[in-house]
KEKE-661956 format. One line per 5 residues: number of its first residue (from 1); for each residue x negated, y negated, z of C-alpha. Coordinates in steps of 0.001 Angstrom, whole numbers. Last residue first. Example, Ala and Ser with C-alpha at 12.3 -4.5 7.8 and 13.67 -1.06 7.14 Angstrom:
BEGIN
2	-13670 1060 7140 | -12300 4500 7800
// end
This chain:
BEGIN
447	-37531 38220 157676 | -39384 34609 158160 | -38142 34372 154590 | -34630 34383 155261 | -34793 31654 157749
442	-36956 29399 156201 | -34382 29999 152397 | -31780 29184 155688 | -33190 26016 156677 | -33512 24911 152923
437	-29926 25769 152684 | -29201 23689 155824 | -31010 20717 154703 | -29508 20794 151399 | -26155 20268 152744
432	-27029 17556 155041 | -28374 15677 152425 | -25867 16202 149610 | -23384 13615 151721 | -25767 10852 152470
427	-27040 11162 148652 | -23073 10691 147528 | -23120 7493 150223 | -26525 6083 148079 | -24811 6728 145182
422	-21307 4758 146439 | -23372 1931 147978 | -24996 1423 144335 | -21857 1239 143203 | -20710 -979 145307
417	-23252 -3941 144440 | -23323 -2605 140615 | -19719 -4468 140760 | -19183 -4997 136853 | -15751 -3230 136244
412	-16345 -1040 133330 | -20036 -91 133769 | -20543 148 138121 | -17689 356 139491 | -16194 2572 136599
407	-19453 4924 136849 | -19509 5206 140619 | -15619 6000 140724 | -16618 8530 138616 | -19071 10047 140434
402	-16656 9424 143822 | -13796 11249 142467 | -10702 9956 140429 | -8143 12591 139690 | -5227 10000 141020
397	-7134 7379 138801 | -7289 9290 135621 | -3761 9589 135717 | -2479 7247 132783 | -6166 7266 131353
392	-5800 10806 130455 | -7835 13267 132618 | -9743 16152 130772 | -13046 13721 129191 | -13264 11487 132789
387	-12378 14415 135333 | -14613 16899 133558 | -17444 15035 133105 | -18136 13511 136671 | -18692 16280 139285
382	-21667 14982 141661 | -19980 16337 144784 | -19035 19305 143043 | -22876 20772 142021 | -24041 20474 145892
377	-20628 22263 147246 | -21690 24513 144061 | -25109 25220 145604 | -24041 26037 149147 | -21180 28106 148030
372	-23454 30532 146440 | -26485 30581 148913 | -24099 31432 151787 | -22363 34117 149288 | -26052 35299 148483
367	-26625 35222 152618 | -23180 37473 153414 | -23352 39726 151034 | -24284 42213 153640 | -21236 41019 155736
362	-19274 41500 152204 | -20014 45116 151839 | -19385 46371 154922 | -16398 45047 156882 | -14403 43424 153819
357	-15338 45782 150651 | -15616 49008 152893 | -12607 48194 154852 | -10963 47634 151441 | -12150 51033 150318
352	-10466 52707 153116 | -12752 54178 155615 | -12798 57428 157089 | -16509 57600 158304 | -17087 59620 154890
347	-16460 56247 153343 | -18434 54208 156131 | -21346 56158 155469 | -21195 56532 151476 | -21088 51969 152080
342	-24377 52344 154448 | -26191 54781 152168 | -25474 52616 149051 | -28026 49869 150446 | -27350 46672 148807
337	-29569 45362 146635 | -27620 46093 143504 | -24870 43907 145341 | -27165 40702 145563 | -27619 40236 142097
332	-24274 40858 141436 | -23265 38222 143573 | -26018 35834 141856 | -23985 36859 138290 | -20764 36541 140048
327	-21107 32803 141041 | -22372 31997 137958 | -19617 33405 136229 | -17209 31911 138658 | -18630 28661 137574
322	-17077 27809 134273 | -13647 28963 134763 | -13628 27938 138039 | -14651 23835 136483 | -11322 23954 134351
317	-9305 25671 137068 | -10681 22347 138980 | -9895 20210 136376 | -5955 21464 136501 | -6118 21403 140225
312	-6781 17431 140198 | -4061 17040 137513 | -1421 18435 138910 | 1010 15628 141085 | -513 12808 138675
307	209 14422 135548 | -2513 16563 133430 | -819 20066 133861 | 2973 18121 132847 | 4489 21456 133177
302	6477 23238 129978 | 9007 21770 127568 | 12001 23173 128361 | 14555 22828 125697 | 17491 19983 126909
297	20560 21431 127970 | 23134 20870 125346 | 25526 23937 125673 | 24168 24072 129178 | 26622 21325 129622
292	30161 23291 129033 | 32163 22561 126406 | 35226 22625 127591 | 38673 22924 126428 | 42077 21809 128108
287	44540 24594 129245 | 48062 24948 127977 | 47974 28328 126890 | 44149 29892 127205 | 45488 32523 129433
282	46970 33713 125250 | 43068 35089 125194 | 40297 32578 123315 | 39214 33181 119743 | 36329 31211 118473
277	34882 29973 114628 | 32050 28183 114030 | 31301 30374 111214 | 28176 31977 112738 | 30480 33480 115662
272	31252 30747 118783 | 31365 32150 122209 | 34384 32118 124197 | 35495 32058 128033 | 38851 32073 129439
267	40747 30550 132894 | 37600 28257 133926 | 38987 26580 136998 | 39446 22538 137230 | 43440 22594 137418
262	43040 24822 134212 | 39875 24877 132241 | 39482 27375 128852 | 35567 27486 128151 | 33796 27297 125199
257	30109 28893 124672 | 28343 27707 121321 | 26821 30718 119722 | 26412 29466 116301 | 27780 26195 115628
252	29192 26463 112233 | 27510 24440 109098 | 28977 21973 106589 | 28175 21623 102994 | 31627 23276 102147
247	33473 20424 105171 | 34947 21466 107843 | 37646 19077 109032 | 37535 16058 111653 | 35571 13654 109389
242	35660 14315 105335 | 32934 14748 103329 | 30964 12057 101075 | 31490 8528 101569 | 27151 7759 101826
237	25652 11065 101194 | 24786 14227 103623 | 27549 15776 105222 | 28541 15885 108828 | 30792 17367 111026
232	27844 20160 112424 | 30826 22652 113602 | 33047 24122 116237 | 36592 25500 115183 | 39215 27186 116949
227	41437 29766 117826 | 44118 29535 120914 | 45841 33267 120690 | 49830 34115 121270 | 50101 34203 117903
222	46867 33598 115751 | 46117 30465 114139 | 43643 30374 111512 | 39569 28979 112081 | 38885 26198 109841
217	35582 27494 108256 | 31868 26432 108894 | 28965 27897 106221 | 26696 29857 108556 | 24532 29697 111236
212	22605 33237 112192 | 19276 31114 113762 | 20460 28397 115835 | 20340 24634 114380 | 16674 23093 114750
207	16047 22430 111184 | 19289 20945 110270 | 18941 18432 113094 | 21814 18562 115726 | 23133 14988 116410
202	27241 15778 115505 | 30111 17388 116821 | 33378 18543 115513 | 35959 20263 117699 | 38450 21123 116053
197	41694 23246 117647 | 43931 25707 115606 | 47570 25816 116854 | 49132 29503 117644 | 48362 29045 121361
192	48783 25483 122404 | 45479 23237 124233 | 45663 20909 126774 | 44520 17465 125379 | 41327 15182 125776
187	39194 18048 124786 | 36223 18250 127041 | 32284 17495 126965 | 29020 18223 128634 | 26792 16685 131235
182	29491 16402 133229 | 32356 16039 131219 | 31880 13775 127915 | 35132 12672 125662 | 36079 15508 123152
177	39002 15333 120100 | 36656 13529 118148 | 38023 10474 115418 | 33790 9488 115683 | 31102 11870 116745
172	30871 13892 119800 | 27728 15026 120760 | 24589 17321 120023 | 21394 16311 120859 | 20454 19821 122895
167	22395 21770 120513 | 20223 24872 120659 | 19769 25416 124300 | 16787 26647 125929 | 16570 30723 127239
162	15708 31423 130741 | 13929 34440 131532 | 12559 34973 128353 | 12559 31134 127935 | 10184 30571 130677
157	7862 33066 129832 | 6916 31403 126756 | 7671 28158 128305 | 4602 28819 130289 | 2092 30506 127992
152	2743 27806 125693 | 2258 25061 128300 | -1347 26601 128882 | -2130 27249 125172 | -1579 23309 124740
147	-593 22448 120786 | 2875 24312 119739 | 3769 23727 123811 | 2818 19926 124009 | 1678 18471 127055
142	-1488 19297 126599 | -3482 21541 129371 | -5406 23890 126454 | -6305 20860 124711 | -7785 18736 127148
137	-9484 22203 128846 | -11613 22724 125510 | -12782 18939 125234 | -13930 19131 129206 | -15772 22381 128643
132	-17322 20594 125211 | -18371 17547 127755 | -19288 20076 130505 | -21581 21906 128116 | -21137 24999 126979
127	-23466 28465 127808 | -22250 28523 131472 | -18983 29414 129734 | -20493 32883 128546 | -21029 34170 132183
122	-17523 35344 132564 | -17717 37110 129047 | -21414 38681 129469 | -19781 40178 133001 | -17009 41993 131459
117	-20044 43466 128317 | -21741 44476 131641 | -18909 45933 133013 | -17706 48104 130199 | -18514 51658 132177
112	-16431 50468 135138 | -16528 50647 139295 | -19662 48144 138710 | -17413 45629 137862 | -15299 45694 140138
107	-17577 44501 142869 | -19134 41729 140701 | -15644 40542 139308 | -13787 40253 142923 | -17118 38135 144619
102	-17189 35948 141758 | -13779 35324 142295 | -14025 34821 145618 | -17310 32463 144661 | -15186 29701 142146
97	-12402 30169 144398 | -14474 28364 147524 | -16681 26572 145639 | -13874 24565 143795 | -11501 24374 146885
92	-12681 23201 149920 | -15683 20889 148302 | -12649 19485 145556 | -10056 18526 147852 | -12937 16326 149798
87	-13799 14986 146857 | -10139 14291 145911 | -9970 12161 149095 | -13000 10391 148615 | -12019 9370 145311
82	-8608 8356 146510 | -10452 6227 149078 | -12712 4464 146199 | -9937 3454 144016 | -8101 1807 147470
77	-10895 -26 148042 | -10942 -249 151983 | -13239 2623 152922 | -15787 2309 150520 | -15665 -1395 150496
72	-17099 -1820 153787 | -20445 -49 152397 | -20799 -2863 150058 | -20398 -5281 152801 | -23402 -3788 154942
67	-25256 -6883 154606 | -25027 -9356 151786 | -27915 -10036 151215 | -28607 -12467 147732 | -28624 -11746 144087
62	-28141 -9136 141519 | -24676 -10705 140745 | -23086 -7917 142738 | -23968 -8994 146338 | -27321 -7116 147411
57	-26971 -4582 150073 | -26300 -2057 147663 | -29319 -2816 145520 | -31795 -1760 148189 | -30572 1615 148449
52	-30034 2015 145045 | -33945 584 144156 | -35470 3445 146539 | -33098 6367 144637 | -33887 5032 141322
47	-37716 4985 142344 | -38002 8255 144232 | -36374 10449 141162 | -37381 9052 137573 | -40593 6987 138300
42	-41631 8892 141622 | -40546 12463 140088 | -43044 11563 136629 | -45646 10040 138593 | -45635 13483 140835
37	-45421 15651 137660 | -48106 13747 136310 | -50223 14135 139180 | -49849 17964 139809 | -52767 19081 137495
32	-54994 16307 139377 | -53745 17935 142739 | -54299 21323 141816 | -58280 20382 141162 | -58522 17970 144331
27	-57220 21350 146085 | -59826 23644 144896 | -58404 27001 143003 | -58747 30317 144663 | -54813 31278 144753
22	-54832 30635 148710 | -55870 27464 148033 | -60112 26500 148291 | -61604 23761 150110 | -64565 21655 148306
17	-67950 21747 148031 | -68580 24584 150884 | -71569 24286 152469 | -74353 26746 151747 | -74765 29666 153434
12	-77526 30061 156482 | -80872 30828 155608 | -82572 34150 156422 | -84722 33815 159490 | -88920 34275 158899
7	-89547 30063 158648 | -87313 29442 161884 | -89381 32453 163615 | -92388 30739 162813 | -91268 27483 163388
2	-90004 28110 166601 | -93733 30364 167299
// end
């Protein structure tokens, strides 16, 4: 009767051959397709990273323990501690502006029909490498205002406000009635009205004398007047002109100022005409002439952007304006998802639009900004091509960070013993920030 009833039952399924993934294919199948890309992150990722740790407690000949030494150095080279200190300027900073600004160019964006032509701008940097990034930024932060856009910008607006001198190498030359004063100069002798003064200088170059200069005259004595002459008292040609008179060759100092000093207060002021020539009031009588030092003022020349006091925040505006259109592209990501219901709410609720930007609209930006900063913290403590192409050598070291600190350790100074320690101290540091965006990617997809 069993076997009966065994022999009438339908049979039972088969046993599987292999599991099955979600997707339907077998395991051993998706792990044969995944094999070379696990050989390839062993050889290029796990390896390296394995061989660091063990080479930075090995002395830098390659050879022999040498304990936690390596690790000492980190915090006793002084190289290494500016490095860490710059870092640490550039993890506050860098993400930080690079995602406010984000933040600002998303939101207004969408308030304007040429937005997405805006956004295609910001986002265009992404497109260059650091090394071309780093080329760009070298020439916009030079020193020189007729080569650095940055310096020309400044002294642009400089000398509107505050305009250069044009006789900035100007002095006395020799048989002059002038010794210096302060940064400029003085006739030895008070002055009489009615007797024409000289006062002949020399240093300015022909092509940076003031525009409206014109062949100098002796200036003619006026009663009751003190006239005089200022001029370029030189002429080209060995023996040729005569010292302490204008010469035809010779040229007038155009809008030199003059003062008229008695017992050390300015009594009259002049300025020179094209000539050379000045007239000062009969108050003049008596009084010793001055030429006062902003006569020779030296032209202003812009900021030193790549100097030790600026060049860390120069690179980072270099690395903002490469990033904040990253930053704003995820932002605007996130802002299309954002319910428009909530933000009509608030408005009709009476609120300004900046109570709608910073108690409505960021909070619900608040995971892509997370996700944001996150990434760039990541991309900053690794940051090695801008500092080494956009710093010059003379203050490469107060931009130093760790990455490049790594490199010089390692290539230019032959201690692969600390460098190794400073890799395996940069993975220390990206660990705990990848943990917590990994934690939060959990979080958000729980929800």
């Amino acid at each position: 009767m069993a076997s009966a009833a065994a022999a009438g039952a339908a049979p039972g399924p088969a046993a599987p051959r292999g599991r099955k993934s979600v997707t339907g294919t077998r395991k051993t199948v998706a792990a044969l397709f995944l094999l070379p890309a696990l050989v390839l992150l062993g050889a290029l990722v796990v390896y390296p990273i394995g061989y660091s740790v063990v080479r930075s407690f090995s002395g830098d000949s390659g050879g022999g323990f040498v304990g936690f030494d390596n690790y000492e150095t980190l915090f006793t080279d002084d190289g290494i501690r500016t490095a860490l200190k710059n870092n640490v300027i550039w993890v506050v900073f860098a993400p930080t502006v690079a995602t406010a600004l984000g933040l600002v160019f998303a939101v207004l964006t969408e308030r304007v029909r040429w937005g997405t032509a805006f956004k295609l701008v910001v986002f265009m940097p992404m497109a260059i490498s650091m090394l071309a990034a780093g080329i760009i930024f070298r020439l916009v932060y030079d020193q020189d205002p007729d080569k650095g856009v940055a310096n020309a910008v400044w002294v642009g607006v400089h000398d509107t406000f505050a305009q250069s001198s044009a006789f900035p190498k100007a002095h006395p030359g020799r048989k002059s009635p002038l010794v210096p004063d302060g940064g400029g100069f003085v006739t030895k002798e008070a002055v009489r009205a009615g007797q024409p003064v000289a006062l002949p200088l020399v240093g300015v170059a022909p092509d940076r004398l003031p525009d409206g200069v014109r062949k100098a005259v002796a200036a003619k004595p006026e009663p009751g007047k003190v006239t005089g002459t200022t001029w370029q008292d030189f002429t080209r040609g060995k023996g040729v002109g005569r010292l302490g008179a204008p010469d035809p060759s010779e040229v007038g100092y155009a809008g030199m100022r003059i003062e008229a000093v008695k017992d050390g207060k300015v009594v009259a002021t002049a300025e020179a005409s094209g000539d050379g020539t000045f007239t000062l009031p009969a108050a003049a009588d008596g009084a010793r002439l001055r030429l006062p030092a902003d006569n020779f003022r030296e032209p202003y020349n812009g900021v030193s952007w790549l100097g030790p006091a600026l060049v860390t925040p120069a690179v980072i505006g270099a690395y903002v304006w490469m990033w904040a259109g990253f930053a704003m592209v995820l932002i605007a990501a996130g802002l299309a998802g954002v319910p428009r219901e909530l933000l009509e709410a608030a408005r009709v609720d009476g609120a300004s639009e900046w109570q709608v930007f910073r108690k409505v609209t960021v909070p619900l930006l608040a995971p892509v900004l997370a996700v944001v900063v996150v990434t760039l913290m990541i991309n900053v403590l690794k940051v090695f091509d801008l500092v080494f192409i956009i710093a010059p050598g003379s203050s490469q070291d107060d931009a130093n960070v760790l990455a490049l600190e790594l490199y010089r350790k390692g290539f230019s100074e032959g201690r692969p013993g600390v460098a190794s320690a400073i890799s395996v101290f940069l993975l220390l540091l990206v660990i705990p920030v990848m943990l917590f965006n990994i934690r939060r990617l959990r979080r958000e997809v729980r929800r």
